[in-house]
C-alpha positions in Angstrom: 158.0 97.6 89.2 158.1 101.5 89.6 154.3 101.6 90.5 154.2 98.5 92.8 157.2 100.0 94.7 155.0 102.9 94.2 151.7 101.8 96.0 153.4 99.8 98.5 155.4 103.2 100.1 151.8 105.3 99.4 149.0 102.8 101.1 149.9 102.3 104.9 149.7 106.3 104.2 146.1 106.9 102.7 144.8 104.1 105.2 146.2 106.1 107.8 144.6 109.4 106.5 141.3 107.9 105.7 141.0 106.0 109.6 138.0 107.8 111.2 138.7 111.2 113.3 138.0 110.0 117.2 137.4 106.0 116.2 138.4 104.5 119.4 138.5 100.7 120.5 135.9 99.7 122.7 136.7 98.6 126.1 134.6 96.3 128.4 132.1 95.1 124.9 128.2 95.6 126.4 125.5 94.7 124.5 124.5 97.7 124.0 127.7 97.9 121.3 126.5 94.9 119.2 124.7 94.6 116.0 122.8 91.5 115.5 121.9 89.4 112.0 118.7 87.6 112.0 118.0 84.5 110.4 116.2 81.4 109.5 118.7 78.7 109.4 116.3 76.3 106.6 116.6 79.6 104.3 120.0 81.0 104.3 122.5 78.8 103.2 122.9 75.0 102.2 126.1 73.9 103.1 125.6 70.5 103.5 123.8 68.4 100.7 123.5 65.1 102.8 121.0 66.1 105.2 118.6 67.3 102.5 115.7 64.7 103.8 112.2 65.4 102.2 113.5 69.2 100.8 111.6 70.8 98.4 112.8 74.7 97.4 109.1 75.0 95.2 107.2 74.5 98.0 107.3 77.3 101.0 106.2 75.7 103.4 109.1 72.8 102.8 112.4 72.5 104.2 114.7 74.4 101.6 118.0 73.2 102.9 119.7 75.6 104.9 122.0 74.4 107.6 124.5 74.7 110.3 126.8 74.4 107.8 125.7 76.7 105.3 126.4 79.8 107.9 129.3 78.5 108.9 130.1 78.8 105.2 128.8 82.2 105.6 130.1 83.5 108.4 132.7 85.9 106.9 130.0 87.3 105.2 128.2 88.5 107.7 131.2 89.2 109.9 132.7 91.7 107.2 129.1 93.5 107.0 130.3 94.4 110.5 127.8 92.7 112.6 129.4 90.7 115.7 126.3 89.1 116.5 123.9 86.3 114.6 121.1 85.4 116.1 119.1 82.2 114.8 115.5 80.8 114.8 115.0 77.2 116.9 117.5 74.8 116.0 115.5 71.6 117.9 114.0 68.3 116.4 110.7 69.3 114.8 107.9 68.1 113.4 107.1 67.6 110.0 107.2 70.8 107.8 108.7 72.5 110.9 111.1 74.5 108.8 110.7 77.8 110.9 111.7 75.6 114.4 108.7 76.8 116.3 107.2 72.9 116.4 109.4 71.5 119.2 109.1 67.6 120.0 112.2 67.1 121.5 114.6 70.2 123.1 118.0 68.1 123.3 118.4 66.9 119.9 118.6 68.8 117.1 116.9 69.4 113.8 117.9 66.3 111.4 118.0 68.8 108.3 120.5 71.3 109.8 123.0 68.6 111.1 124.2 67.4 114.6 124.6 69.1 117.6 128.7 68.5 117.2 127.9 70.6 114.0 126.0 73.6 115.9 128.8 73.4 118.4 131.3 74.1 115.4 129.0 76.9 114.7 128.7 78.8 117.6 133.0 78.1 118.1 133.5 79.5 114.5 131.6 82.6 115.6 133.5 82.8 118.2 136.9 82.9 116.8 135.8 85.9 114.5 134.3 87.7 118.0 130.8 87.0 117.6 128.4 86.0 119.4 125.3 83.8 119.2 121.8 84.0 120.1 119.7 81.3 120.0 115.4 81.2 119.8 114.0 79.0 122.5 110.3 78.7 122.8 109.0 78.6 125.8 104.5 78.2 125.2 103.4 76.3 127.8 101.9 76.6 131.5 102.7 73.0 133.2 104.7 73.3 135.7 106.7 70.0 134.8 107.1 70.8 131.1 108.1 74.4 132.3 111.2 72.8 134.9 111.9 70.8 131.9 112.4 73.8 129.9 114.3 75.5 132.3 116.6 72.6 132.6 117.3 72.3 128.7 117.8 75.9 128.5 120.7 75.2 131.0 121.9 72.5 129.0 122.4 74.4 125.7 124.6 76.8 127.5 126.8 74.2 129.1 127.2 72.1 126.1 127.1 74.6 123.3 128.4 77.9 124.8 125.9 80.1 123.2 125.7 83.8 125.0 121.6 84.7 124.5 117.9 83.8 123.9 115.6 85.2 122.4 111.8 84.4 123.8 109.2 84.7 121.9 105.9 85.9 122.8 106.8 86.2 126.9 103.1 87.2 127.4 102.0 83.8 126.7 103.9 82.9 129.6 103.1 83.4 133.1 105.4 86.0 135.0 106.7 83.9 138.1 108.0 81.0 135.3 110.1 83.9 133.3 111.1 85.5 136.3 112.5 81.4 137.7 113.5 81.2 133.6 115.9 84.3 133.2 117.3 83.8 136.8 118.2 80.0 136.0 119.5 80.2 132.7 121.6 83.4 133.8 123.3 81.2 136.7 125.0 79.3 133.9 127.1 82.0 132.4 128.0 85.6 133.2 126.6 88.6 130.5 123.9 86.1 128.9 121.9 88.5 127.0 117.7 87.5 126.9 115.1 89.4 123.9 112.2 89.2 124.8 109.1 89.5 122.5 106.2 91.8 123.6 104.4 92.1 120.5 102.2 94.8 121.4 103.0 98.5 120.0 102.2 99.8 123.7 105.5 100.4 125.0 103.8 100.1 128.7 102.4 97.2 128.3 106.0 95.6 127.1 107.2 97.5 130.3 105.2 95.1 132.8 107.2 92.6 131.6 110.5 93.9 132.9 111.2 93.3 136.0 111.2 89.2 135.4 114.7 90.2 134.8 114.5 89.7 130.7 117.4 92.4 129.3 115.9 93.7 126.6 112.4 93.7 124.0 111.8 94.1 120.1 110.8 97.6 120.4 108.0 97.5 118.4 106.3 100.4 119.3 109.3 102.4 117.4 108.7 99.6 113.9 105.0 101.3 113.9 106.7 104.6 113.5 109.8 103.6 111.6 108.1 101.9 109.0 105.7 104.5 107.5 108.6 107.4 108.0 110.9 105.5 105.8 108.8 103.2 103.3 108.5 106.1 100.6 110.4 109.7 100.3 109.0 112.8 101.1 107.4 111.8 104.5 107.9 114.3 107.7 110.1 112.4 110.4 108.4 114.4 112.9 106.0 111.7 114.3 109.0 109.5 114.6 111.1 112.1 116.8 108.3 112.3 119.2 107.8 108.5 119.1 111.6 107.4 119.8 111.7 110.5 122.6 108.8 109.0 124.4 110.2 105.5 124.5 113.7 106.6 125.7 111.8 107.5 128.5 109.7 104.8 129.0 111.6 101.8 128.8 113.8 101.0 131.9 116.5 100.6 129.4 116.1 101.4 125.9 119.9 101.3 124.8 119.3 97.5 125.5 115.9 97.1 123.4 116.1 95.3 119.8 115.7 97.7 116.8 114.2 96.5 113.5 112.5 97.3 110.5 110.7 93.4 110.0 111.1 89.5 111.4 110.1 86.5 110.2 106.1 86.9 111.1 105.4 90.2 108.9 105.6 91.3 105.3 109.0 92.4 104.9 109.7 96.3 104.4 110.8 96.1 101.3 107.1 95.4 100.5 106.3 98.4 101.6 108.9 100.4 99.6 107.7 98.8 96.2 104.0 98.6 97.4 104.5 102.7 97.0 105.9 102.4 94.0 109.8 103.5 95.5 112.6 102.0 94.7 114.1 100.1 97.8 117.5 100.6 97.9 117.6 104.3 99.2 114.8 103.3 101.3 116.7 100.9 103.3 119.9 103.2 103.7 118.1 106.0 105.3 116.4 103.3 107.5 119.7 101.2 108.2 121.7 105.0 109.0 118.6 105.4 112.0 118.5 102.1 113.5 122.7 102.3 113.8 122.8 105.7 114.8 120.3 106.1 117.2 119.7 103.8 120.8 118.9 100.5 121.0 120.8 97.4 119.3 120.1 97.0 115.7 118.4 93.8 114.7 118.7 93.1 110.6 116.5 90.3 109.3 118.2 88.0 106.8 118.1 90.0 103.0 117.4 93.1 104.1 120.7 93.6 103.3 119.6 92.8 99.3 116.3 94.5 100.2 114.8 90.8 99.9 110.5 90.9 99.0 108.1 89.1 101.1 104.9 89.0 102.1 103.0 87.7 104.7 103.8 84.1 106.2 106.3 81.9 104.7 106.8 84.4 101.2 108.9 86.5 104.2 111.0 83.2 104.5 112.4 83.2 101.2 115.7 81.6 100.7 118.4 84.2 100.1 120.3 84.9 97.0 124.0 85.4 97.8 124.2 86.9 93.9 122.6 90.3 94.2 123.9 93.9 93.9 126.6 94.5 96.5 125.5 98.4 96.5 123.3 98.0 99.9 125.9 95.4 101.2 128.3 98.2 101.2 126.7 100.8 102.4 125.5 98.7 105.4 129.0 97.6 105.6 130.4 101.2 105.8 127.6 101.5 108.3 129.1 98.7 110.8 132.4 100.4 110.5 131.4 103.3 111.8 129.4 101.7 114.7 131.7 99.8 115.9 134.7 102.3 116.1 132.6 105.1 117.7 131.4 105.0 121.1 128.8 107.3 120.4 126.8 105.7 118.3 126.2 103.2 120.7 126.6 104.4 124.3 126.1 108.3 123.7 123.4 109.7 124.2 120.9 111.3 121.9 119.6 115.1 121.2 117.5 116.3 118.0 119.1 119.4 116.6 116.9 120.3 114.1 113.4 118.7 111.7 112.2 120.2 108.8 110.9 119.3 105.6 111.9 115.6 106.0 115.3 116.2 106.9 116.5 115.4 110.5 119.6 116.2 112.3 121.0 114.8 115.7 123.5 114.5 117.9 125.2 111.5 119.7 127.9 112.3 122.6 129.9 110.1 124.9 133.2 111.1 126.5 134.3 113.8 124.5 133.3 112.4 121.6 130.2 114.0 119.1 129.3 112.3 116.4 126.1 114.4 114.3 123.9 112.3 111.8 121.7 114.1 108.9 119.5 112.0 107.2 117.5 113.7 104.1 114.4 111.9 103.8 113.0 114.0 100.7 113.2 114.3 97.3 115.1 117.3 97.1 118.7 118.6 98.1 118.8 120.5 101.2 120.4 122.7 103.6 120.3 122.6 107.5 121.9 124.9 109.9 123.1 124.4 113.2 123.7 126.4 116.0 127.6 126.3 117.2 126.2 126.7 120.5 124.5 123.2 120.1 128.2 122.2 119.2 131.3 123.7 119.6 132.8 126.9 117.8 135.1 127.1 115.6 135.7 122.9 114.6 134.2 121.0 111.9 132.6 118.4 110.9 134.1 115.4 109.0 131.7 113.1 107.0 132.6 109.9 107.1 130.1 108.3 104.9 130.5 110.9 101.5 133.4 112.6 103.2 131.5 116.0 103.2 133.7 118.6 105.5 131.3 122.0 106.7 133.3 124.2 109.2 131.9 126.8 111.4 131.2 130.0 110.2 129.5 133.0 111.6 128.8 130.4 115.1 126.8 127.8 112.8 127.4 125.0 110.6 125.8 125.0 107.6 125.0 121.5 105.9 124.4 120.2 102.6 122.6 117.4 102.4 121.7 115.1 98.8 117.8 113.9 98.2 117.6 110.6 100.1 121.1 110.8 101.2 122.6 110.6 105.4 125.6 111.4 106.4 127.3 110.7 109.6 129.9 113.4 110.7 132.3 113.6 113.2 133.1 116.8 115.5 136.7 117.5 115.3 139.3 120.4 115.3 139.7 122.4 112.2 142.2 121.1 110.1 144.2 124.1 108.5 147.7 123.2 107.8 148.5 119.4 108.5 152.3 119.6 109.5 152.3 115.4 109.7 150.3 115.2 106.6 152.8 117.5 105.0 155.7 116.0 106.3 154.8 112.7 105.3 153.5 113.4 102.1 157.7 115.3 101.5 158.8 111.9 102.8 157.0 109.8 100.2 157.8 112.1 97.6 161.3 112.2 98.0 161.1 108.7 98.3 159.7 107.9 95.2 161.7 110.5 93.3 165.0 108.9 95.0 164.0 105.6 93.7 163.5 106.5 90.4 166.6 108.3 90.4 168.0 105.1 91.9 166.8 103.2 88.9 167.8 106.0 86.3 171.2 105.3 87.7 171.4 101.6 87.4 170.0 101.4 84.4 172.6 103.8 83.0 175.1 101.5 83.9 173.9 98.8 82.8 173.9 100.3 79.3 176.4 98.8 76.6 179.4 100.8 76.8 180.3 101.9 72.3 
């Protein structure tokens, strides 16, 4: 009884202690702030054994049985991963073998093998209520002019009936200009902040940029995957050539805090392909990659598995059908990740200055309203040290790591950081701490609590005792 008493006085105080220096709450939500999971609704979850027409799991290009009601199922899952966005391939009737959604024949009903559209309506409300939001793939090939009005008109219709908040267009350049420009301009009459991806795939950032001003938000930035996928895929590698890359497409895009970050999609071998193709092991690998894409602008986009650094090759071997029994290690680090993200402004609004690159270690800063976060990432196989100007800073503070709790406080006008092989760290600038007068006083408090307790105890039991 002593230690439950105990941990119940002691809790509400570590949690307090160990809430992130300068986390605010985010006020008026932008895309810009969310963090979006990506995935094929036949190959996540089966939730629903009744609508399991013609499925065969041993053949991949079969339905496999994942449903509307499988990620409802799953929905806390990737809520508590800290994503507050899902984003989902086409949901509409398809042809035979049209597990992927991209074989439309007929936009207002939906997919037999992933349940009714009352059931994607409970999806989308489920999200919701746990403050996420939805985006939805609609293709959009073809260059009738009646088939494209038609379109247009069920595009509408999903957002009336279903509430969803985005699309996400594939391949907009096999579309004609004037019918995304009528598109995004209809669809975005139906309801305010409705968020449009576009998909550009070409790793020429200009030729994605001839594509904005049909009024599409934001593009898969795949001019940054081509560098972000050979910087991270084994250790060792300069980050250099990714620096250079990201600064030129900040610059280029018209808004790049809006384009889609990734490392792979459905339509390439996955990343973690790479890793083992190199003969690395994945798992630090993808934290290094996960720390950049949700540290640095642009809205993180995370392909179903990556999470369990899924394998895949080309085609349907990238659609496997995930395994919800894997090693939690990458889970949590990706969890700790979406913490972070979504408590500090900077990480998503701030914006972005390289302090330092050498030998595979990078260091940069994020700032927004008084707030700095700093972000090391140690790309190499060796343990490191990195030194940073005050002036790039402030003088005399510190920095407070929030991922392996590292503390470095100026000295001399320069931080000096530590940094593990294939480790990041994420820290936050803040006053140096010295003597904590609250901390003290409440640690006093709890002590003399517990210690009056016991005496409490001592006391009762004492009289309790058989008198001789």
């Amino acid at each position: 009884m002593v230690n439950r008493v105990w941990a119940f006085i002691l809790i509400p105080l570590l949690l307090f202690y160990a809430h992130p220096v300068g986390a605010v709450e985010k006020e008026d939500r932008k895309w810009q702030d969310e963090s979006i999971y990506y995935l094929m609704v036949d190959r996540f979850y089966n939730g629903d054994f009744k609508n399991d027409f013609h499925v065969n799991v041993k053949d991949p290009q079969s339905f496999h049985g994942g449903d509307f009601k499988g990620i409802v199922d799953k929905l806390d899952y990737i809520s508590d991963m800290g994503f507050t966005a899902i984003w989902l391939t086409p949901i509409f009737d398809n042809e035979e073998k049209g597990y992927h959604g991209y074989w439309v024949k007929d936009f207002y009903n939906t997919e037999e093998h992933f349940g009714t559209i009352d059931e994607y309506k409970t999806l989308v409300a489920e999200a919701h209520n746990r403050n996420m939001k939805v985006i939805l793939s609609f293709p959009i090939n073809q260059y009738n002019h009646e088939v494209n009005d038609h379109l247009i008109d069920a595009a509408k219709w999903w957002i009336s009936e279903t509430k969803v908040d985005g699309y996400f267009l594939a391949e907009v350049n096999s579309a004609s200009k004037d019918f995304l420009t009528d598109f995004v301009q209809e669809v975005k009459s139906v309801k305010n902040d409705f968020y449009i991806l576009g998909e550009v795939r070409s790793n020429d950032p200009h030729f994605i940029t001839e594509y904005e001003d049909t009024g599409i938000d934001g593009f898969i930035d795949f001019p940054l995957m081509e560098s972000l996928r050979p910087a991270y895929a084994q250790v060792d590698q300069s980050l250099n050539e990714l620096i250079t890359r990201k600064e030129e497409l900040l610059s280029t895009y018209k808004d790049p805090y809006l384009m889609g970050t990734l490392m792979d999609d459905d339509k390439i071998e996955r990343f973690t392909r790479d890793v083992i193709t190199k003969n690395q092991h994945p798992g630090p690998r993808w934290k290094l990659a996960f720390t950049y894409l949700y540290t640095t602008p642009g809205i993180p986009i995370v392909y179903y598995g990556s999470e369990i650094a899924l394998d895949g090759g080309l085609g349907p071997d990238s659609h496997r059908m995930m395994d919800f029994r894997t090693d939690k290690d990458l889970i949590d680090y990706m969890t700790k990740l979406g913490e972070l993200r979504n408590s500090l402004p900077s990480l998503t609004r701030g914006d972005v200055k390289v302090l330092a690159e050498e030998n595979g270690v990078i260091a940069y800063k994020r700032t927004y309203e008084g707030e700095t976060t700093v972000i090391v990432i140690n790309n190499s196989s060796e343990s490191q040290s990195i030194t940073i100007s005050a002036s790039e800073l402030a003088d005399n503070k510190e920095l407070r790591g929030l991922l392996t709790n590292d503390l470095v406080k100026s000295n001399d006008q320069q931080y000096q950081l530590f940094i593990d092989r294939e480790e990041a760290e994420i820290y936050v600038l803040a006053p140096k701490s010295g003597i904590n007068i609250p901390y003290v006083a409440a640690t006093v408090i709890v002590w003399s609590a517990f210690i009056g307790f016991v005496i409490a105890l001592w006391r009762r039991s004492k009289r309790n005792r058989p008198q001789p």
